[in-house]
C-alpha positions as CSV (number, residue, x, y, z in Angstrom):
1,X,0.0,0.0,0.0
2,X,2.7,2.6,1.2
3,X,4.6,1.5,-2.4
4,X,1.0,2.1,-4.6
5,X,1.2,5.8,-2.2
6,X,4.8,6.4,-3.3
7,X,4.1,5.9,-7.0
8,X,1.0,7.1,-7.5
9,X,2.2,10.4,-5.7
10,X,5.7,10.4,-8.3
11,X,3.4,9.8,-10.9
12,X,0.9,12.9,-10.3
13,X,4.0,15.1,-9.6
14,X,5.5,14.1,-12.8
15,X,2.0,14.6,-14.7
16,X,2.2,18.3,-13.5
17,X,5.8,18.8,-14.4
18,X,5.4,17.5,-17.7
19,X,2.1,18.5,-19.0
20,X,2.8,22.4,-20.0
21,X,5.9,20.7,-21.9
22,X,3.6,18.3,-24.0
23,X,1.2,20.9,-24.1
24,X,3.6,23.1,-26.0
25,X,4.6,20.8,-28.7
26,X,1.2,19.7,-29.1
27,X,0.4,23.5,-29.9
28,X,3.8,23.4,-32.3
29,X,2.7,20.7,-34.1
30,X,-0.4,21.6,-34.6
31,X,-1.7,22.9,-38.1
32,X,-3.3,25.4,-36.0
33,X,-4.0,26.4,-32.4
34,X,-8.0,26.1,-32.8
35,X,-7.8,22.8,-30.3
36,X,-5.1,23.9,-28.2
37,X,-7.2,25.6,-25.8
38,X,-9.2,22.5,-25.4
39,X,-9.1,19.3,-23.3
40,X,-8.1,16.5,-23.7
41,X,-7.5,17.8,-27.3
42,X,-4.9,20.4,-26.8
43,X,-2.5,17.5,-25.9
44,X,-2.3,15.9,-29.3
45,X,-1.4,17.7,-32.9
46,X,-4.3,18.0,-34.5
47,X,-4.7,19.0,-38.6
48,X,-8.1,20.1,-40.8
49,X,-9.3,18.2,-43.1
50,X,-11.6,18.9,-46.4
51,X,-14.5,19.0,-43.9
52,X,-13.1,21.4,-41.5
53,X,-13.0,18.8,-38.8
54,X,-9.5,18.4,-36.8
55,X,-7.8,14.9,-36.5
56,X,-4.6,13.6,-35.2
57,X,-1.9,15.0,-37.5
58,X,1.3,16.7,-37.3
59,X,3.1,19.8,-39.4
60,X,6.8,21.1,-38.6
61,X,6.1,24.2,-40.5
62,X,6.5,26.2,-37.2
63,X,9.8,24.8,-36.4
64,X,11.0,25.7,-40.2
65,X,9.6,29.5,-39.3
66,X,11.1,29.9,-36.0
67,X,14.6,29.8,-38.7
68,X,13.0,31.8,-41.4
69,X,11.6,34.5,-39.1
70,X,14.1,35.0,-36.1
71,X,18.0,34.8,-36.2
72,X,17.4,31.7,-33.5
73,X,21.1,30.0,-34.9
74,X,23.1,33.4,-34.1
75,X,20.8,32.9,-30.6
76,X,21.6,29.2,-30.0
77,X,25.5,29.9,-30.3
78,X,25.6,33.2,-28.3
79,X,23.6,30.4,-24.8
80,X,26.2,27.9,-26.1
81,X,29.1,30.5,-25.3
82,X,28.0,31.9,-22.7
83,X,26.6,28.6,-20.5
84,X,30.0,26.7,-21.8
85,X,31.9,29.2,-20.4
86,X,30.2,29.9,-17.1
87,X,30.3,26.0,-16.5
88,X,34.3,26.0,-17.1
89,X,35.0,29.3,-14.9
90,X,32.4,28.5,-12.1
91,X,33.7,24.9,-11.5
92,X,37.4,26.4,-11.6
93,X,36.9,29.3,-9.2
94,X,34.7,26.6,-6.8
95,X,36.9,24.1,-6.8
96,X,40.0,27.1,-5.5
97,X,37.8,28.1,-3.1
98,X,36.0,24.6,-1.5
99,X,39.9,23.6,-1.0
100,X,41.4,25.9,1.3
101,X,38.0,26.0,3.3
102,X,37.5,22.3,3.7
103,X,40.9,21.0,4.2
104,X,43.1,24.1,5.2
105,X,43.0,25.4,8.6
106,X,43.9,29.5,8.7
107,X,42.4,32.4,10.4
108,X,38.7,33.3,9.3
109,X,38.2,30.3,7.8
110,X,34.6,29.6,9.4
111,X,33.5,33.9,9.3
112,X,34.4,33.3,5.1
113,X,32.3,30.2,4.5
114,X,30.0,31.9,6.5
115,X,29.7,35.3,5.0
116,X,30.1,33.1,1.4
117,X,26.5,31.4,2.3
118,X,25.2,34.2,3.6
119,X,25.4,35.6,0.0
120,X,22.8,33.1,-0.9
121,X,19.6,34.8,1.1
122,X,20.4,38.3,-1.0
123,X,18.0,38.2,-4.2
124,X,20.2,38.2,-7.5
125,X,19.0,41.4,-8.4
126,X,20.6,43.0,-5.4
127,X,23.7,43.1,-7.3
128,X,22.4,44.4,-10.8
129,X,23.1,47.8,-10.4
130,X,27.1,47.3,-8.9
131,X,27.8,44.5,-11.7
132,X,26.1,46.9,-14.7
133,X,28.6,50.3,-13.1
134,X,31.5,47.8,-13.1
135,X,31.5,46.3,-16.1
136,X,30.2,49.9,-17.8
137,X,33.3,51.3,-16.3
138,X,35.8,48.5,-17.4
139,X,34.2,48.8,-21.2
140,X,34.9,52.3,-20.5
141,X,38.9,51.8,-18.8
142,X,39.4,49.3,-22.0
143,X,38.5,52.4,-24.3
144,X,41.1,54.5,-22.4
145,X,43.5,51.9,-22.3
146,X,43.5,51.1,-26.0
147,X,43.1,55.2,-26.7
148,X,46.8,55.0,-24.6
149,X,48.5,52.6,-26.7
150,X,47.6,54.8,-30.2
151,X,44.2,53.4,-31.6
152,X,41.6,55.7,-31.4
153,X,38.7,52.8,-32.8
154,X,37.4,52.1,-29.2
155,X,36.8,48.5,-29.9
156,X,38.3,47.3,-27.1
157,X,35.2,47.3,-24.9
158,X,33.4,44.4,-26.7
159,X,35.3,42.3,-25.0
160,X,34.8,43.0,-21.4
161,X,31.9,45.9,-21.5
162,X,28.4,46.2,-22.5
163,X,27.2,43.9,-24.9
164,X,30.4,41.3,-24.4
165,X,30.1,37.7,-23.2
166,X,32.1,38.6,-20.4
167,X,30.0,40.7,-19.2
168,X,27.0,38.0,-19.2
169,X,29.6,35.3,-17.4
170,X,31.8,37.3,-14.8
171,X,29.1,38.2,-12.0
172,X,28.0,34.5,-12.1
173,X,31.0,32.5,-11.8
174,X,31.7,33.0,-8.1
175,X,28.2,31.7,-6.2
176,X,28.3,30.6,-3.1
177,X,27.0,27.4,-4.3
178,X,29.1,26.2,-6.0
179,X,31.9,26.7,-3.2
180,X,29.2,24.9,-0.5
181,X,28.9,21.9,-3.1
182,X,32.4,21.8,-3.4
183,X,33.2,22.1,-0.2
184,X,30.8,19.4,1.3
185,X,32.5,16.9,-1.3
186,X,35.8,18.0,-0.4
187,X,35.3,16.9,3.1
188,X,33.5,13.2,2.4
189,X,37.2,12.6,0.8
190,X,39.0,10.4,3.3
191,X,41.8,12.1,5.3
192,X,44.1,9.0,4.7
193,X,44.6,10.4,1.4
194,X,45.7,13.6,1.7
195,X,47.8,13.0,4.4
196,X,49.9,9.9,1.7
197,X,50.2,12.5,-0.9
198,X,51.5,15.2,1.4
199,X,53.7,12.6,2.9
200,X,55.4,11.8,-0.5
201,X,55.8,15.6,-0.8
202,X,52.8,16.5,-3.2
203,X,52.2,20.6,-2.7
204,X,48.5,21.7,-2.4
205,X,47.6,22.1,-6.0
206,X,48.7,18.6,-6.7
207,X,46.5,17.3,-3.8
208,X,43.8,18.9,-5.3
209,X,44.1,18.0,-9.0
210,X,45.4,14.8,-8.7
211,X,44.1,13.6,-5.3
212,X,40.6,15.4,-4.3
213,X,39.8,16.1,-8.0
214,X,39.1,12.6,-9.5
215,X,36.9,11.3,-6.8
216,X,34.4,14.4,-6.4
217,X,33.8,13.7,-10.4
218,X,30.3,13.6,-9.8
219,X,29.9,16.8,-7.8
220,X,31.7,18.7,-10.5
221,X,29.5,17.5,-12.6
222,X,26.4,18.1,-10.9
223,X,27.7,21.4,-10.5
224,X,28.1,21.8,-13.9
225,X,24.8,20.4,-14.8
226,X,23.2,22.7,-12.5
227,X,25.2,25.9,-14.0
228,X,24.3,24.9,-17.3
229,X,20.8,24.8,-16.7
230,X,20.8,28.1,-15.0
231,X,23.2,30.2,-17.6
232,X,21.2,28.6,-20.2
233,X,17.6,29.7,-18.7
234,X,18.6,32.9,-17.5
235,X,16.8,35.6,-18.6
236,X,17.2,38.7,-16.4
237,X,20.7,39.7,-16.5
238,X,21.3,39.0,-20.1
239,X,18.4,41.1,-21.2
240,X,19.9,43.7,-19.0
241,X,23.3,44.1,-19.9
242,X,22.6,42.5,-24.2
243,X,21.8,45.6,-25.8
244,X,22.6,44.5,-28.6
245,X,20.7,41.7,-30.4
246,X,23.1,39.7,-32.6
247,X,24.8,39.1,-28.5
248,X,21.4,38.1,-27.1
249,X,20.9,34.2,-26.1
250,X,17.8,32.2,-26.7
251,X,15.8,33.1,-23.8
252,X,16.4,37.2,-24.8
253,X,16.2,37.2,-28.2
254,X,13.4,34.5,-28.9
255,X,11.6,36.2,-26.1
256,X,11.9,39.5,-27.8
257,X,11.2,38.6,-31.0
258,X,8.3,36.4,-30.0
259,X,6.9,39.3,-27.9
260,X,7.3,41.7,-31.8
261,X,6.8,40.3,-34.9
262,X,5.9,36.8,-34.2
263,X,3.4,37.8,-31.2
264,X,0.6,37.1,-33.4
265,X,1.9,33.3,-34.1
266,X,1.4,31.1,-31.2
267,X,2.5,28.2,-33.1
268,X,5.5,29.5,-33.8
269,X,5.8,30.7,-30.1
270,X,5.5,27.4,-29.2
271,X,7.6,25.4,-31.6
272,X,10.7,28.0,-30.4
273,X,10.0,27.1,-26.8
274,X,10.3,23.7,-27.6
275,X,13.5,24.0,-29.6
276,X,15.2,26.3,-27.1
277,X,14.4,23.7,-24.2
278,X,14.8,20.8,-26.0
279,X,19.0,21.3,-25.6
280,X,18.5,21.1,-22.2
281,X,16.5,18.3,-21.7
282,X,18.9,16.1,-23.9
283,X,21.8,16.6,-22.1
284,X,20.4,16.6,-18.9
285,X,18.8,13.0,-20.0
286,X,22.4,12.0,-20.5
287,X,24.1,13.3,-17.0
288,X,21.3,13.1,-15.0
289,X,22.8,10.0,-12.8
290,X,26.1,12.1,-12.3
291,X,24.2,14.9,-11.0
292,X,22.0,13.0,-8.8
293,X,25.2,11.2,-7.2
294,X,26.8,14.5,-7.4
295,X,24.0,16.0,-5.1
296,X,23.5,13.4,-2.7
297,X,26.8,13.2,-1.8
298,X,26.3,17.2,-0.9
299,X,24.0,16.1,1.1
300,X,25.2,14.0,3.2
């Protein structure tokens, strides 16, 4: 009975999770939205016939106009940039800082970790306003720096100003999250083996990529799994700081364009929700044992 219970319960939560999903690509593959609003039709693409009557059919002219209508390719590469990079930088900078606080012992080692989580009950928009100055200003210094050196073209501040990828990645890379992951599955490691490579005169960096590094594999990557998904969905930020819109990612760009020309085509709406998510879902679908190891290790 408590097993039916456990199921049945997984099963309705997963029916709620899934449904505006299915929902979507019914509408995308849908000849048109005239049963989308209806239930249980709305769930399965549905085409006209001669008559005028809808039956089960499906059309990938949507997907073919999210291509034709909106630059979603320049889009899809500007989220693969910037969630690739993100992942690389915030696993480096958590991994350099989870060391020192889970195996070192030093002064202020507890007040850091502490202030570090405390970072995590501040709302991300509290620091929109600093991170915008900052990297304004550096776009900005860049300009000045490359006025110094004899070019007057002021190029320079693509790379780390307004409208630059680096803008987009730098105030995410550093969350305390990522250090309290870290940290937890630096501290499962057994002390035995730290103390065998120190005693056959390994230095700290080597303990930590060749000892601690290997066997927290799956907290990296649930760490990266979980940075992905958040670079990749973020929509905030970006639209803040992404003037521009050949720099936007696919949940700016699609979002603005799907809010302007194609606000009339709910079809196509659809079918470019599906396509920016469907990224996601595939390579979640292939990590998703690493980062559920990866977590409950954090856990425990």
């Amino acid at each position: 009975m408590a097993i039916t219970a456990h199921y049945s319960g997984l099963i309705l939560f997963a029916f709620f999770t899934v449904f505006p999903l299915v929902w979507a690509l019914s509408f995308a593959l849908s000849q048109d939205g005239s049963t989308a609003y209806k239930f249980p039709q709305g769930f399965l693409p549905t085409t006209p016939d001669a008559d005028g009557n809808y039956t089960f059919g499906m059309t990938m002219i949507w997907f073919e106009r999210v291509f034709i209508e909106i630059p979603f390719s320049r889009y899809f590469f500007n989220s693969v940039v910037i969630s690739g990079f993100s992942v690389v930088f915030t696993a480096i900078i958590s991994l350099l800082a989870a060391y020192p606080l889970a195996r070192m012992r030093f002064f202020g080692r507890n007040f850091i970790f502490v202030a570090i989580i405390a970072t995590l009950m501040l709302p991300i928009e509290a620091g929109f306003v600093s991170n915008y100055i900052t990297v304004s200003n550096m776009g900005r210094w860049m300009n000045e720096l490359q006025a110094i050196l004899g070019s007057p073209d002021e190029t320079w501040k693509r790379f780390v100003g307004v409208n630059s990828y680096f803008a987009v990645i730098a105030p995410g890379v550093a969350g305390a999250f990522g250090i309290f992951l870290m940290k937890q599955a630096f501290e499962a490691v057994p002390q035995d083996l730290i103390d065998a490579a120190r005693v056959d005169g390994a230095t700290e960096m080597q303990i930590l990529w060749r000892v601690m590094l290997p066997v927290t594999v799956p907290s990296i990557a649930a760490l990266s799994i979980f940075t992905l998904v958040n670079t990749w969905n973020d929509f905030i930020w970006p639209s803040i700081i992404m003037r521009a819109k050949e720099m936007q990612p696919l949940a700016v760009g699609v979002f603005n364009d799907l809010t302007g020309p194609l606000a009339g085509s709910q079809n196509t709406l659809m079918a470019a929700i599906i396509l920016t998510v469907i990224p996601v879902l595939i390579f979640f679908a292939f990590t998703q044992r690493y980062f559920i190891s990866g977590m409950d290790g954090a856990v425990k």
